[in-house]
C-alpha positions in Angstrom: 94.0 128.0 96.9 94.4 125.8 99.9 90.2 124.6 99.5 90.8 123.6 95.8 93.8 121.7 96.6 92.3 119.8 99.3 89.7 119.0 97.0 92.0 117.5 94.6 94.1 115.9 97.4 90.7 113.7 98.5 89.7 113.3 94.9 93.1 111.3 94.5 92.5 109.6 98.3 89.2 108.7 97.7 88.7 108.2 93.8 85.9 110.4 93.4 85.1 111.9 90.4 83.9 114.6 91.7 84.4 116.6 95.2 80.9 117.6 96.5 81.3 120.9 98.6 78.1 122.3 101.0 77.1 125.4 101.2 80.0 126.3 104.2 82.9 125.2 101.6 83.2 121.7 103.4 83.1 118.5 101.9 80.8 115.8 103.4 81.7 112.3 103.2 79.6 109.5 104.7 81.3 106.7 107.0 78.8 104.7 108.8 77.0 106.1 110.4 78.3 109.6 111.0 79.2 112.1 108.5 82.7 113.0 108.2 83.7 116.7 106.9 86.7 118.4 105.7 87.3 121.7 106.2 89.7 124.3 105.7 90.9 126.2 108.5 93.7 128.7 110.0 93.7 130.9 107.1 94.5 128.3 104.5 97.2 126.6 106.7 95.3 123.6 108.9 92.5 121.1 107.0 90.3 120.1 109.6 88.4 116.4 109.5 85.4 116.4 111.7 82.5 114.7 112.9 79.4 114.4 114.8 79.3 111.0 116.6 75.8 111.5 118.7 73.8 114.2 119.1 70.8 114.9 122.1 73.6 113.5 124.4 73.5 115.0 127.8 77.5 115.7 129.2 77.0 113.8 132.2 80.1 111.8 134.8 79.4 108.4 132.5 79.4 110.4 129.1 82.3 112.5 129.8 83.9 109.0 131.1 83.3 107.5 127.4 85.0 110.6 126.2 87.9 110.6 127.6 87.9 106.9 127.5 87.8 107.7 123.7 90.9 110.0 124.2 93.2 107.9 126.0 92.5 105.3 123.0 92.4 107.5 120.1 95.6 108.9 118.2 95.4 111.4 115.9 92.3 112.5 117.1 90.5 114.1 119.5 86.7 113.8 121.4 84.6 116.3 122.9 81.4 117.5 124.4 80.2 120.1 123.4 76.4 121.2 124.3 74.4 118.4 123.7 76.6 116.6 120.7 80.2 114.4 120.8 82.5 115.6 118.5 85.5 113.7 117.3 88.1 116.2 114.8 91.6 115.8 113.6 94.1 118.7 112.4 97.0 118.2 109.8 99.1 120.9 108.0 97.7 122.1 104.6 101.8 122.0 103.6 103.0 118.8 102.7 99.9 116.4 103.1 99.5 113.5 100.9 96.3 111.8 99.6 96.9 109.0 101.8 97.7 111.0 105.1 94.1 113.1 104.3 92.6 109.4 103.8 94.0 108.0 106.9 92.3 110.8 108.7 89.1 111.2 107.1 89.3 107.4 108.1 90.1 107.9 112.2 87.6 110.1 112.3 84.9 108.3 110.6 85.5 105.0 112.6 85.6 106.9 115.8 82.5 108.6 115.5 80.7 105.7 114.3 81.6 103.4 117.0 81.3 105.8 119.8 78.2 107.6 118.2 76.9 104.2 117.7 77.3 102.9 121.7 76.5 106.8 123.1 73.2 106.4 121.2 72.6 102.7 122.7 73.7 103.7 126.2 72.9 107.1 126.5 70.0 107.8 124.5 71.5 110.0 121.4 71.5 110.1 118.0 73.7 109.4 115.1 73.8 110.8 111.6 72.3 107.3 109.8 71.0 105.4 112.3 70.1 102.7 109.4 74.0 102.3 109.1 73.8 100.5 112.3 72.0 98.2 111.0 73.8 96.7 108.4 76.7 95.9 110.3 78.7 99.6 109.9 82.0 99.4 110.3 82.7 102.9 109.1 84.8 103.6 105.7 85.0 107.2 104.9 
């Protein structure tokens, strides 16, 4: 019950016209140059936004400095390493949550992961999702 009304909540915060789900039950949604997902999580109760800002990125002093860095700025969500990727993620309550609270979320994270996956990829030698976002002048939009 929770999944379908998420769905409907980012159909209304997004316009689509239709919700796309992947095989896990997440939706993807592009932003730049990451790929932003929703998920449902906790049994129902948590919907989780999530990204991938770089991937092939070793967790060294000057990456984890970047992260953290990314932490002290960031607000409603949160970046870490994790083997050899940066994740960024943000949690809200299933309860209660408006189109425009999912959409400001799906939004944080999106923006995050594409800035930071786009300067961990210049300066540290990783990958993004769609590296030819970069070049069009990205500025994310999930």
């Amino acid at each position: 019950m929770a999944r379908s009304h998420v769905k409907e909540l980012l159909r209304a915060a997004f316009g689509f016209e239709q919700v796309q789900v992947d095989e896990d039950g997440d939706v993807p949604m592009p932003c730049g140059t990451a790929l932003v997902y929703a998920s449902v999580v906790a049994q129902g109760r948590l919907v989780r936004v999530w990204s991938r800002a770089a991937g092939g990125v070793r967790a060294t002093k000057a990456v984890l400095r970047e992260v953290n860095d990314a932490n002290v700025h960031a607000s409603v969500v949160r970046v870490y390493a994790q083997g050899d990727a940066v994740w960024v993620e943000g949690h809200f309550p299933v309860e209660g949550l408006q189109p425009q609270d999912l959409h400001g979320l799906c939004g944080e994270v999106g923006l995050v992961a594409d800035r930071l996956g786009q300067m961990l990829a210049a300066v540290h030698g990783g990958t993004v999702t769609f590296p030819d976002a970069a070049e069009v002048g990205s500025d994310g939009g999930a």
